[in-house]
C-alpha positions as CSV (number, residue, x, y, z in Angstrom):
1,X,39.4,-8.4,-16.2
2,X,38.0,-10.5,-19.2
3,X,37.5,-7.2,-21.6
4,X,35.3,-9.7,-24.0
5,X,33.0,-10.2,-21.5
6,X,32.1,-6.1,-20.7
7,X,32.1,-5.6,-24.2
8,X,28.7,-7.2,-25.0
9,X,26.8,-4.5,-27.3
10,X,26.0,-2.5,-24.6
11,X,26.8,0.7,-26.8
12,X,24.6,-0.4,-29.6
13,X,21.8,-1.9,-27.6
14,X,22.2,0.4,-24.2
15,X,20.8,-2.8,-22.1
16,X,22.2,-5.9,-20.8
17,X,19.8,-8.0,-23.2
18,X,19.3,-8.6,-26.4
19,X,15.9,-7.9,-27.6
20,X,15.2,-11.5,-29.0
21,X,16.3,-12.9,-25.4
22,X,13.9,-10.1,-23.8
23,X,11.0,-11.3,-26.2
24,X,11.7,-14.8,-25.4
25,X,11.6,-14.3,-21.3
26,X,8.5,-12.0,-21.5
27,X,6.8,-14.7,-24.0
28,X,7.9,-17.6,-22.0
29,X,6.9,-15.6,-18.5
30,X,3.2,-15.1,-20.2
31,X,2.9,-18.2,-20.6
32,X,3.0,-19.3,-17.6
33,X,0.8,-16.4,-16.1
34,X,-1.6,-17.8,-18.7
35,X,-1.2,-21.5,-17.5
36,X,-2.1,-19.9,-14.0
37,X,-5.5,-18.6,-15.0
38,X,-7.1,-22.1,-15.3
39,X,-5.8,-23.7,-12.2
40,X,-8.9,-24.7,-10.0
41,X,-9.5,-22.0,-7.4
42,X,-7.7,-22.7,-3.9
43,X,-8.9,-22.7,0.2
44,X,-9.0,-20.5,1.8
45,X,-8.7,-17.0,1.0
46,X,-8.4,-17.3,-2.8
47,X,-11.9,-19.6,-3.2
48,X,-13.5,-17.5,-0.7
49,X,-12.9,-13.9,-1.9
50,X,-14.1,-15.2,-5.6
51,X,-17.0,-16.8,-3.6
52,X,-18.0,-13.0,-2.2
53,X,-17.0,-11.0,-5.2
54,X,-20.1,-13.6,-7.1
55,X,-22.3,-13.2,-4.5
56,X,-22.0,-9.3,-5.2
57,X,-22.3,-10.3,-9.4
58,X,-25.6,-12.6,-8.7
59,X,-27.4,-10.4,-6.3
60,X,-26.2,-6.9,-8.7
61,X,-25.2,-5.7,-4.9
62,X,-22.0,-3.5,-5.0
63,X,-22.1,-1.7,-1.5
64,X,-22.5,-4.6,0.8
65,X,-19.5,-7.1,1.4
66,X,-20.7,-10.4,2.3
67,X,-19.0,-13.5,3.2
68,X,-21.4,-16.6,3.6
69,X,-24.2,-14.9,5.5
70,X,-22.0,-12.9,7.4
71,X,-21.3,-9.1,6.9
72,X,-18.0,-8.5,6.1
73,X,-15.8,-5.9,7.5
74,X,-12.0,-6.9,7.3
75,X,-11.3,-6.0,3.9
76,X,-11.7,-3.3,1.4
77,X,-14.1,-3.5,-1.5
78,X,-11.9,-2.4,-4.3
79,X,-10.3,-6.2,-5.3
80,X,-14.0,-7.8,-4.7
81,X,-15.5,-5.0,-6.8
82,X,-12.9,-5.6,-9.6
83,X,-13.6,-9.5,-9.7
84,X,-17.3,-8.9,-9.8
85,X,-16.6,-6.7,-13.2
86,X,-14.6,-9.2,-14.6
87,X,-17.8,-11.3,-13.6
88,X,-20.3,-9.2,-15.7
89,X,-18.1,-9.1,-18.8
90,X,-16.6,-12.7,-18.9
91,X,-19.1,-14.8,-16.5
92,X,-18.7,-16.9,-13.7
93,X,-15.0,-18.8,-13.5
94,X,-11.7,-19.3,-12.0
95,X,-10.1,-17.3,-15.2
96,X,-12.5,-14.3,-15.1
97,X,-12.0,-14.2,-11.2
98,X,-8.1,-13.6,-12.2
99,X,-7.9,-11.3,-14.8
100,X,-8.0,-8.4,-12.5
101,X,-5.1,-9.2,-10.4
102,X,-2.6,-10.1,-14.4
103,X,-3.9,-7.1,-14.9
104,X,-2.8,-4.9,-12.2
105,X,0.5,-7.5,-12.3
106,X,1.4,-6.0,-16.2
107,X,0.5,-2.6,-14.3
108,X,3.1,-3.2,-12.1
109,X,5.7,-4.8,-14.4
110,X,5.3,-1.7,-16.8
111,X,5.8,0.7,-13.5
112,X,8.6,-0.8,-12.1
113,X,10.2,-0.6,-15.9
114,X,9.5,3.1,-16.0
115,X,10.7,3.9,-12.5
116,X,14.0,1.6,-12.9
117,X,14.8,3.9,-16.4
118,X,13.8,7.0,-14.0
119,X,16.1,6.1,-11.8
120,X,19.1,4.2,-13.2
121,X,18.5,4.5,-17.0
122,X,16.7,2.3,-20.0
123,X,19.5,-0.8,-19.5
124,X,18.4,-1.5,-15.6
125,X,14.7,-1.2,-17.4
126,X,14.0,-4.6,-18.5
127,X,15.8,-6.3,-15.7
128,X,13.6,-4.5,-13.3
129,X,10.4,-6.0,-14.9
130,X,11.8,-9.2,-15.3
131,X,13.1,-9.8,-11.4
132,X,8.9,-8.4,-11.0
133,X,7.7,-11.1,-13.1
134,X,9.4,-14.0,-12.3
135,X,9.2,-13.9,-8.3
136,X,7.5,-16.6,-6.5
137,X,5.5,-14.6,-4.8
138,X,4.1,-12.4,-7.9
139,X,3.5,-15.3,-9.8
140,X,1.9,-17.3,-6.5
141,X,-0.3,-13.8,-6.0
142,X,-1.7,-14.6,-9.8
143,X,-3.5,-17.7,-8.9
144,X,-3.7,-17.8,-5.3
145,X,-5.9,-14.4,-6.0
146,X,-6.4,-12.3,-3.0
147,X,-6.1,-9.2,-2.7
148,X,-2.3,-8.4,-3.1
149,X,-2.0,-8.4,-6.9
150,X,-4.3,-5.3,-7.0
151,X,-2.5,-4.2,-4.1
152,X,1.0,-3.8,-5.5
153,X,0.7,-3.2,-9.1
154,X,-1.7,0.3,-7.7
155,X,1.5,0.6,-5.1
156,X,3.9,0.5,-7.3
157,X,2.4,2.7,-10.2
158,X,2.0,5.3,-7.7
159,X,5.4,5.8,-6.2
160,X,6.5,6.2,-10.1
161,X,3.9,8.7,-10.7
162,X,4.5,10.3,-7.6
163,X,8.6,10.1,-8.0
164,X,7.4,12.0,-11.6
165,X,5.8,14.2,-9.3
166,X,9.0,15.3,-7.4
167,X,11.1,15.4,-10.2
168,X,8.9,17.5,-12.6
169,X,6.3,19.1,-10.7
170,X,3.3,18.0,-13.0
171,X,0.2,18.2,-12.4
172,X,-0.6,15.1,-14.4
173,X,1.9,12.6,-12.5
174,X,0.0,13.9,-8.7
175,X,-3.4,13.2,-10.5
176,X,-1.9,9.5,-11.4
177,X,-0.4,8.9,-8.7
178,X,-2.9,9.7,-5.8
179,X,-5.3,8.1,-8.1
180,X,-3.1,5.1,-7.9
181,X,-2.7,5.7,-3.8
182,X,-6.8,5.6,-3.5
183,X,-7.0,1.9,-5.3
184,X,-4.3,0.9,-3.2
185,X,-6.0,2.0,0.0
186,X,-9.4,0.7,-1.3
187,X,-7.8,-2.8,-1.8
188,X,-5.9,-3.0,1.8
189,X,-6.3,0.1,3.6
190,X,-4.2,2.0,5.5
191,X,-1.3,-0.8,4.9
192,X,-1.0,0.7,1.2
193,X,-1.0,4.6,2.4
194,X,1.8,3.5,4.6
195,X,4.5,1.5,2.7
196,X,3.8,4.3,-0.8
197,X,4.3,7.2,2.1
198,X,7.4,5.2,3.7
199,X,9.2,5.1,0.2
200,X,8.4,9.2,-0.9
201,X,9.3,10.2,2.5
202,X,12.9,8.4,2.2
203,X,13.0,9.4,-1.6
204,X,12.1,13.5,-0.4
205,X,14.5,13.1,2.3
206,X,17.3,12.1,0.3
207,X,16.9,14.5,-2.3
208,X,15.5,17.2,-0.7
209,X,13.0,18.1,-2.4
210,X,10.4,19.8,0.1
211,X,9.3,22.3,-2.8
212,X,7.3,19.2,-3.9
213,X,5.6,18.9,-0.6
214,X,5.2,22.5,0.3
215,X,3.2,23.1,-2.8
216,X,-0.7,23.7,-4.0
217,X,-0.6,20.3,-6.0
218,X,-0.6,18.5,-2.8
219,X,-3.7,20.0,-1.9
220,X,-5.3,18.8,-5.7
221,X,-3.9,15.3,-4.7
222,X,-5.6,15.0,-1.4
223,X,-8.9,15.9,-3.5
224,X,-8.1,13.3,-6.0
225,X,-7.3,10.8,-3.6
226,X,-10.7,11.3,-1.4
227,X,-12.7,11.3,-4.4
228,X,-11.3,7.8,-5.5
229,X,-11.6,6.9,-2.2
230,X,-15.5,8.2,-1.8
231,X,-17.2,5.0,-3.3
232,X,-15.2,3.1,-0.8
233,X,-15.6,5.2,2.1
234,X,-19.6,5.5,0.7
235,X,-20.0,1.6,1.1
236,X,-18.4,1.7,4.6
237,X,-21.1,4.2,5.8
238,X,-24.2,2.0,4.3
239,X,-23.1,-1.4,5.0
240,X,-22.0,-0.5,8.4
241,X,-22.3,2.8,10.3
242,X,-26.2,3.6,8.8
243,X,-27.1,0.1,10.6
244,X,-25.4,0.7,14.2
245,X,-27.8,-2.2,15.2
246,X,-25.6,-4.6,13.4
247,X,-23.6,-7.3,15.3
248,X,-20.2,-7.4,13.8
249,X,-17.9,-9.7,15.9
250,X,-19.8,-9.5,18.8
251,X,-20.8,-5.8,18.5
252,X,-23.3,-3.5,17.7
253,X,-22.6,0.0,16.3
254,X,-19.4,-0.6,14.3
255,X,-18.3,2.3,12.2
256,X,-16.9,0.7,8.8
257,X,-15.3,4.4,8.2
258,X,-13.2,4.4,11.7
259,X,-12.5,1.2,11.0
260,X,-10.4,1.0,7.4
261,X,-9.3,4.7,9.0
262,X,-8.0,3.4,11.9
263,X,-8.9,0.1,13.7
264,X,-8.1,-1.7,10.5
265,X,-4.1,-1.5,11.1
266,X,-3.7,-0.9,14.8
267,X,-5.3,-4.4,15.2
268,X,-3.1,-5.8,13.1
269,X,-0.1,-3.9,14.7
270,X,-1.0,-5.2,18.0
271,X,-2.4,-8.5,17.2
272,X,-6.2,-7.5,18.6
273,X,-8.5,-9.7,16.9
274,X,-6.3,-12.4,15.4
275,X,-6.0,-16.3,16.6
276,X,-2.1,-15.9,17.4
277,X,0.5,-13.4,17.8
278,X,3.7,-13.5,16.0
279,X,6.8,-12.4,17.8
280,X,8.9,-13.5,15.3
281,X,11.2,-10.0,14.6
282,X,12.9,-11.2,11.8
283,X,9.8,-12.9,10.3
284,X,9.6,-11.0,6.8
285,X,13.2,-10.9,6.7
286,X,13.3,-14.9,6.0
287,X,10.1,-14.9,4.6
288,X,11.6,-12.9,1.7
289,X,14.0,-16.1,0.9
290,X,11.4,-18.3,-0.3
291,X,9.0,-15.4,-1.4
292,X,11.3,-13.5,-3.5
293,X,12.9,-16.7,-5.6
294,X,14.9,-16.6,-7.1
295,X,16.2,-13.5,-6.6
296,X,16.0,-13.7,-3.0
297,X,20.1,-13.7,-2.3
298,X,20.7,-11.2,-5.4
299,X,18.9,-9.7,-3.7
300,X,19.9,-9.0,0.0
301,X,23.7,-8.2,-2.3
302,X,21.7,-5.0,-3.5
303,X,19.9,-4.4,0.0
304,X,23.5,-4.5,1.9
305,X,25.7,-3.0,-1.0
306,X,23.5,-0.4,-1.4
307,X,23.1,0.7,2.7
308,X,27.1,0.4,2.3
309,X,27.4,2.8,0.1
310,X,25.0,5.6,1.8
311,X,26.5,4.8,5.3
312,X,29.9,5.4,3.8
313,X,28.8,8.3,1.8
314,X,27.2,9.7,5.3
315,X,24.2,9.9,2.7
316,X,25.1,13.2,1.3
317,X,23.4,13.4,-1.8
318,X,24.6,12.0,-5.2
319,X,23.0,12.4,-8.8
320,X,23.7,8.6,-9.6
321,X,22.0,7.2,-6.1
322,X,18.4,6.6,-5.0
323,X,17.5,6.3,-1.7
324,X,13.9,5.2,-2.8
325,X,13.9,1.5,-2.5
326,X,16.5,1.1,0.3
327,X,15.5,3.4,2.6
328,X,11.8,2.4,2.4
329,X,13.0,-1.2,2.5
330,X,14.4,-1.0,6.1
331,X,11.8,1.7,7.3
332,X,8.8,-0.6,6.2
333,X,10.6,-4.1,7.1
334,X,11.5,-2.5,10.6
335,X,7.6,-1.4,11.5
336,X,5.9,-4.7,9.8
337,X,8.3,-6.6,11.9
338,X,7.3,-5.6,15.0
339,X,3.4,-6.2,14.1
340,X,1.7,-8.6,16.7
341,X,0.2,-10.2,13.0
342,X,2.5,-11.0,10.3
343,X,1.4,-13.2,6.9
344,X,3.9,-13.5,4.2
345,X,1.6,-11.8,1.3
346,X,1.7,-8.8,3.4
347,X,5.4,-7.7,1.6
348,X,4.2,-8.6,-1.7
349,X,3.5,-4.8,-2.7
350,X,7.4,-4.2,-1.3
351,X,8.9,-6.7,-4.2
352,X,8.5,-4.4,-7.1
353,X,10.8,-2.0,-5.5
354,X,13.1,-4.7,-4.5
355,X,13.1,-5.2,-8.2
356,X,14.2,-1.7,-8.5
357,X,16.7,-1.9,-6.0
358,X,18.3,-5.0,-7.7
359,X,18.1,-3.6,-11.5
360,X,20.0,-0.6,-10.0
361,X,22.4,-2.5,-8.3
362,X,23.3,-4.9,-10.9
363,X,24.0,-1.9,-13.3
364,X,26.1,0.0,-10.7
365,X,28.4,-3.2,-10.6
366,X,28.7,-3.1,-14.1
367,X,29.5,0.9,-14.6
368,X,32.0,0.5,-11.8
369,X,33.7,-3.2,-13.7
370,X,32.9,-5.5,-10.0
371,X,33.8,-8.7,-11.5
372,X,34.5,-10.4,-8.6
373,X,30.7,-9.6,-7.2
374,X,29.2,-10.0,-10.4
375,X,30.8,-13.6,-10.8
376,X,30.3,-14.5,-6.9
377,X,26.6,-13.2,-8.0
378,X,26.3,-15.6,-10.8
379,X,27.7,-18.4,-8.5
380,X,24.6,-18.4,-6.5
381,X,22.2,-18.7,-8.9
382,X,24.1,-22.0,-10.1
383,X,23.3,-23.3,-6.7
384,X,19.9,-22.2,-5.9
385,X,19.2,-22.8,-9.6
386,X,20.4,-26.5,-9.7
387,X,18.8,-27.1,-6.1
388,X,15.6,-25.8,-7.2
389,X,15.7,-27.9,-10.6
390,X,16.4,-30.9,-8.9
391,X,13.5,-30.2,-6.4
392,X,11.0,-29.6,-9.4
393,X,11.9,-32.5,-11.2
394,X,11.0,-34.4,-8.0
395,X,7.7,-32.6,-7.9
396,X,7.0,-33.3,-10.9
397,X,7.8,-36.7,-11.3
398,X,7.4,-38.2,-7.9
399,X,4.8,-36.7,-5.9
400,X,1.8,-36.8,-7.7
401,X,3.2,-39.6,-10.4
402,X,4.8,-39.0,-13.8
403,X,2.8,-35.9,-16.1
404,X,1.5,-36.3,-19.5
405,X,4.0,-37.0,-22.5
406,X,2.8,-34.3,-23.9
407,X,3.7,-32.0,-20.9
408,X,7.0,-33.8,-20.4
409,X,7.8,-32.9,-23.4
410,X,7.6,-29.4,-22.5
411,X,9.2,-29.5,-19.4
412,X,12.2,-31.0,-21.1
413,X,12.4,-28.5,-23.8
414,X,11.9,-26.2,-21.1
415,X,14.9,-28.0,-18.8
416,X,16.9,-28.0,-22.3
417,X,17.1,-24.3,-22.6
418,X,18.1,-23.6,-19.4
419,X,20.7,-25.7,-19.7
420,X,22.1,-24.2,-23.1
421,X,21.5,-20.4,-21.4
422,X,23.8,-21.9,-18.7
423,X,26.8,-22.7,-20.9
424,X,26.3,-20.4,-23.3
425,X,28.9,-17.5,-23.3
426,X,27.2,-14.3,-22.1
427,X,27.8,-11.2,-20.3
428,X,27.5,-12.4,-16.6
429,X,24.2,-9.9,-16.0
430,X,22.7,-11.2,-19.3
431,X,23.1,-14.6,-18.0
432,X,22.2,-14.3,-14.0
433,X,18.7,-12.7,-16.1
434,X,18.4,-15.1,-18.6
435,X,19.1,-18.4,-16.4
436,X,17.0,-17.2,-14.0
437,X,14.2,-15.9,-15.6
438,X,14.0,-19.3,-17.4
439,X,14.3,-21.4,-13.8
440,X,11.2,-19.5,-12.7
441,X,9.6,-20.0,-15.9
442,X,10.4,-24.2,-15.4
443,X,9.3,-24.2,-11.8
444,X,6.4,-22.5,-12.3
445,X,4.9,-23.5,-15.6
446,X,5.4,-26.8,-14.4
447,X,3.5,-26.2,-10.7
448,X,0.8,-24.6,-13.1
449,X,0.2,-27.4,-15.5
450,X,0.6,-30.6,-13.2
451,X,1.6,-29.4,-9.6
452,X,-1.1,-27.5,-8.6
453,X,-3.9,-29.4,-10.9
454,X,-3.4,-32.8,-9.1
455,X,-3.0,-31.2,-5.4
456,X,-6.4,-29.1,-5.6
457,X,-8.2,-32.3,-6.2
458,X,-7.4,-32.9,-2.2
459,X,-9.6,-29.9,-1.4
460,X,-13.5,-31.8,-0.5
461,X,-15.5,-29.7,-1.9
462,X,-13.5,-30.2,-5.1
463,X,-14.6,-34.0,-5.0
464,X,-17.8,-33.1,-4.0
465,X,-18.7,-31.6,-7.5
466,X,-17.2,-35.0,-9.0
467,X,-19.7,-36.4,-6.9
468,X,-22.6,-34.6,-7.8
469,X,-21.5,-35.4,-11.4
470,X,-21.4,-38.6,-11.1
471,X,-24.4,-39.3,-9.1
472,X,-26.5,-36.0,-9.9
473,X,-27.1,-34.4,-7.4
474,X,-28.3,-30.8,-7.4
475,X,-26.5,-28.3,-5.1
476,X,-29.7,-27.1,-4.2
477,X,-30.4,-31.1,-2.1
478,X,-26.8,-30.3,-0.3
479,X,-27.1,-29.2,3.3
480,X,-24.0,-28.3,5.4
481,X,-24.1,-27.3,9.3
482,X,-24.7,-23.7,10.8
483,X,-20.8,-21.7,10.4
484,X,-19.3,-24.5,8.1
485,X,-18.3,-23.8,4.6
486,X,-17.3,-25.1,1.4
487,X,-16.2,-21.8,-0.9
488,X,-15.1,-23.8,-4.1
489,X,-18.5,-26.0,-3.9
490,X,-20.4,-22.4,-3.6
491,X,-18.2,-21.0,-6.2
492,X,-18.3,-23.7,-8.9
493,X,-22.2,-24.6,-8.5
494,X,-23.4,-20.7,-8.2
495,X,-25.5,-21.5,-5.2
496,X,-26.3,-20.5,-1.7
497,X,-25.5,-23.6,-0.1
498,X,-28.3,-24.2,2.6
499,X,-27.1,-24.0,6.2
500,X,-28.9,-25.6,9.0
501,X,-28.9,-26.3,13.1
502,X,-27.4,-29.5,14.0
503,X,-30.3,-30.0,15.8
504,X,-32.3,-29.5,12.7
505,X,-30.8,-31.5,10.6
506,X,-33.2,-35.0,10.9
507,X,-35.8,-32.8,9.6
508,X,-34.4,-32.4,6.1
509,X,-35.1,-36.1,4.8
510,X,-33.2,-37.1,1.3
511,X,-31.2,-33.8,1.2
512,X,-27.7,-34.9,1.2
513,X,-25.4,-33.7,4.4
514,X,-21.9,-32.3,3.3
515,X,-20.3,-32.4,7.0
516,X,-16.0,-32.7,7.4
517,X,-15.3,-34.9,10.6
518,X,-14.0,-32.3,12.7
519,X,-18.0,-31.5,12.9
520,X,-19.1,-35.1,13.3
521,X,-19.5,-34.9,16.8
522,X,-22.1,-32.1,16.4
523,X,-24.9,-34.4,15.6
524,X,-23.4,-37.5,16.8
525,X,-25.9,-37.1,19.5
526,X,-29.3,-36.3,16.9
527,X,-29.9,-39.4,16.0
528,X,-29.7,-39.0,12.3
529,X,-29.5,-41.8,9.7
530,X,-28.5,-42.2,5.9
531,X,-28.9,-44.5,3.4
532,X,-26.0,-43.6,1.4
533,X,-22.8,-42.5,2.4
534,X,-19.3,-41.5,0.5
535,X,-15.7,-40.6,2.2
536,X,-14.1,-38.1,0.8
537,X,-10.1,-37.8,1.9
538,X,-8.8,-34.2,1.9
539,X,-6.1,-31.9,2.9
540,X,-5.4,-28.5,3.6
541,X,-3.3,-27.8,0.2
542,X,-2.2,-24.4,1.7
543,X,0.0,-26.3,4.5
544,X,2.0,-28.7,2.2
545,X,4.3,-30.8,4.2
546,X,6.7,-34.0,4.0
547,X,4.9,-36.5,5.0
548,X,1.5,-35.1,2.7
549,X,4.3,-35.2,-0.7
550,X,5.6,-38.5,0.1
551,X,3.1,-40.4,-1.7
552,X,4.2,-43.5,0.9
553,X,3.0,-41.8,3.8
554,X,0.1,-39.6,2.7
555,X,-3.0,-41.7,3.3
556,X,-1.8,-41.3,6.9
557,X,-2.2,-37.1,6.5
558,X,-5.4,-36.8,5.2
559,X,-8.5,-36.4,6.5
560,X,-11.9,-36.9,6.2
561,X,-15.0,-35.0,4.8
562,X,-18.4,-37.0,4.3
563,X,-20.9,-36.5,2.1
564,X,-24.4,-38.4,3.5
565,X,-27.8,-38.8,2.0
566,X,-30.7,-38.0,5.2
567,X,-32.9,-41.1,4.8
568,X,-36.2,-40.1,3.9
């Protein structure tokens, strides 16, 4: 064993970091969060739940959930009700319709820091929050905004709460904590209640602990939990079961309440409802590879050592072990795995306990002096590191053409200190941190800043409001067909965009007809003419593929929108 290498400080600084390279990874890791917030919004989900959370801003209507002209019953209120404050107090934007999800994110980071000390000690701390931060996923959740930022950092800041609860009996940690559990369920429903519950159960089970269950607290909790719960469970009943005559996909007399109670997750279990089923068992499993980079490896060394060690324990209890975040791990991944519908942001609120589980993990190999596993570790992040480099550099560079100077600039400096943190003689934890933290930082400040700004511009209703620049034209002269929408070019121009009949649409002379050309043949029979007309070659920027990046062979993956004036 290289005794030079163990020696690093730890008994002066008790972590595996110094604090100017913790202050440098947490500045450089806001920085790109920061970067995200003014990235134009993207289709579907993430334009169109900004597009609802405005219409509740502009028509000052909090109880109803509305999605075109559509009620809408799929989703809880909680993340639409959050955007729509940000509304109020910053205005209409892409950055205002983000700050709620960075802010339930630093939620989360701050919880998973505080449960990782709970558990394994202040040196596993840091790491924990770090491996939070700088996963794809996390960061992809911060600008692709739906509703899984507020999701997980609610999730997450309730199992530490509630862990408090266990290990202390307070009354203040159940309060927190079932507070925490009612956001979480007013964001996704029953989803939340069940992964939080999955991880206590294995956490009580392991230690034993049924005084904490068999006790009057858990009776305040329940109380504290319905009352956060109550404005959600109050805009069910109005929206939904106080209007039984209300066709709601297909049907009248819909209960909103049975449904986020009940019907909400057994559809989604069995598939009832959706276009496709998945039968894909291992689906989350490899879905984690990509989604969890670029820990994703690290991090299946933690999930495996750590079940080795409680299977060859016979999981009698230990002081220094946690059955928290393994045990939920398999329990939740198991069930979700069998669901009919499957999505891969539906494990995002699973990845701050993965953090955990891998902050733990890297500090039990260094307690116990694994080396050999600690340098194998490090090996892997050399690989997926240099892969993914060379792969961003080719984004960069060659998809979309060559960035800015000024932004080169960056990137390089950026590239250059990864580079030094590789050679640079470290403790191998402090490096497989530092390294990469500072990859994900690279990858991701550069898919902020030129990425993700010169691929949006494929969306149509993107270059719709360059067209209505350029030729000003109001939003309110734009038509589109019945059950066709554009959610960025409602979002961005702060208008009802006017829907009409196909068979109605001869009738509006010198409005201008915003129709894609899958919904050409709808009034290729109506006899309509235009005087001007304007192409407008899109994509669908959420289903990237090879042929789309090669900038040779694009013009043959895109489609077509059109934007026509009615002649008058």
């Amino acid at each position: 064993m290289n005794t030079e290498i163990f020696l690093f400080n730890i008994s002066v600084m008790d972590q595996f970091l110094s604090k100017p390279i913790t202050y440098l990874l947490y500045t450089l890791l806001a920085l790109v969060y920061i970067s995200g917030l003014f990235i134009v919004l993207m289709e579907n989900d993430s334009a169109q739940h900004a597009t609802m959370a405005m219409h509740m801003y502009l028509e000052n209507d909090f109880t109803n959930l509305i999605k075109g002209v559509n009620d809408y019953l799929d989703k809880p209120h909680m993340h639409f009700w959050l955007a729509a404050l940000s509304f109020k107090i910053f205005g209409v934007s892409h950055w205002a319709y983000r700050i709620p999800a960075l802010l339930f994110t630093i939620l989360g980071a701050y919880s998973c820091f505080q449960l990782a000390k709970t558990f394994y000690g202040k040196k596993s701390a840091h790491l924990a929050s770090l491996i939070f931060l700088s996963a794809q996923a996390v960061i992809l959740s911060n600008h692709d905004v739906r509703t899984d930022a507020v999701l997980t950092g609610a999730s997450i800041f309730s199992i530490w709460q509630l862990v408090l609860y266990v290990k202390n009996n307070t009354i203040k940690s159940i309060i927190l904590g079932c507070i925490g559990l009612g956001i979480a369920f007013s964001t996704k429903g029953q989803l939340a209640v069940f992964m939080i519950g999955s991880y206590l159960l294995c956490h009580i089970l392991y230690t034993r602990k049924w005084s904490a269950v068999l006790n009057w607290k858990v009776i305040l909790g329940l109380i504290v939990f319905l009352i956060t719960c109550s404005p959600l469970f109050y805009a069910y009943y109005m929206q939904f079961d106080a209007h039984p005559e209300k066709v709601i996909n297909g049907q009248t007399g819909v209960s909103g309440i049975k449904f986020i109670l009940w019907d909400q997750s057994f559809n989604r279990l069995t598939g009832t409802g959706f276009a496709g089923n998945n039968t894909d068992y291992f689906f989350f499993f490899h879905t984690l590879l990509w989604a969890f980079l670029p820990w994703a490896i690290l991090a299946y060394f933690g999930i495996f050592g750590r079940s080795y060690q409680f299977i060859k324990n016979k999981f009698k209890y230990k002081n220094n072990l946690e059955f928290l975040t393994v045990g939920g791990f398999w329990l939740i991944m198991i069930i979700i795995n069998t669901s009919k519908s499957k999505l891969p942001h539906y494990m995002n609120s699973m990845f701050p306990l993965v953090a955990v589980l891998l902050a733990g993990y890297l500090a039990y190999l260094f307690d116990h002096h694994k080396t050999k596993i600690l340098k194998i570790m490090l090996t892997v992040q050399y690989f997926i590191i240099g892969i993914g480099s060379i792969l961003a550099i080719i984004l960069l560079t060659q998809v979309f053409g060559v960035p800015s100077t000024l932004l080169s600039v960056i990137y390089i400096l950026l590239l250059a200190l990864l580079i030094y943190f590789i050679y640079k003689k470290q403790h191998p934890i402090s490096k497989i941190m530092t390294i990469s933290v500072l990859f994900s930082v690279f990858l991701n400040f550069g898919l902020n800043t030129t990425f993700y700004r010169k691929l949006l511009k494929y969306q149509a209703g993107i270059e719709v409001l360059d067209l209505m620049k350029k030729h000003d034209i109001e939003a309110e002269d734009i038509i589109m067909i019945d059950n066709s929408y554009s959610w960025p070019l409602i979002f961005y121009t702060q208008t009802e965009i006017a829907h009409v009949a196909p068979s109605n649409i001869e009738n509006q002379k010198g409005k201008w007809l915003f129709i894609y050309d899958r919904d050409r043949s709808q009034i290729s029979d109506q006899n309509i003419e235009w005087q001007q007309e304007y192409e407008i070659p899109y994509y669908r920027v959420t289903m990237l593929s090879l042929p789309f990046l090669n900038p040779k062979t694009r013009a043959q993956t895109l489609k077509k929108a059109y934007l026509l004036k009615i002649t008058e």
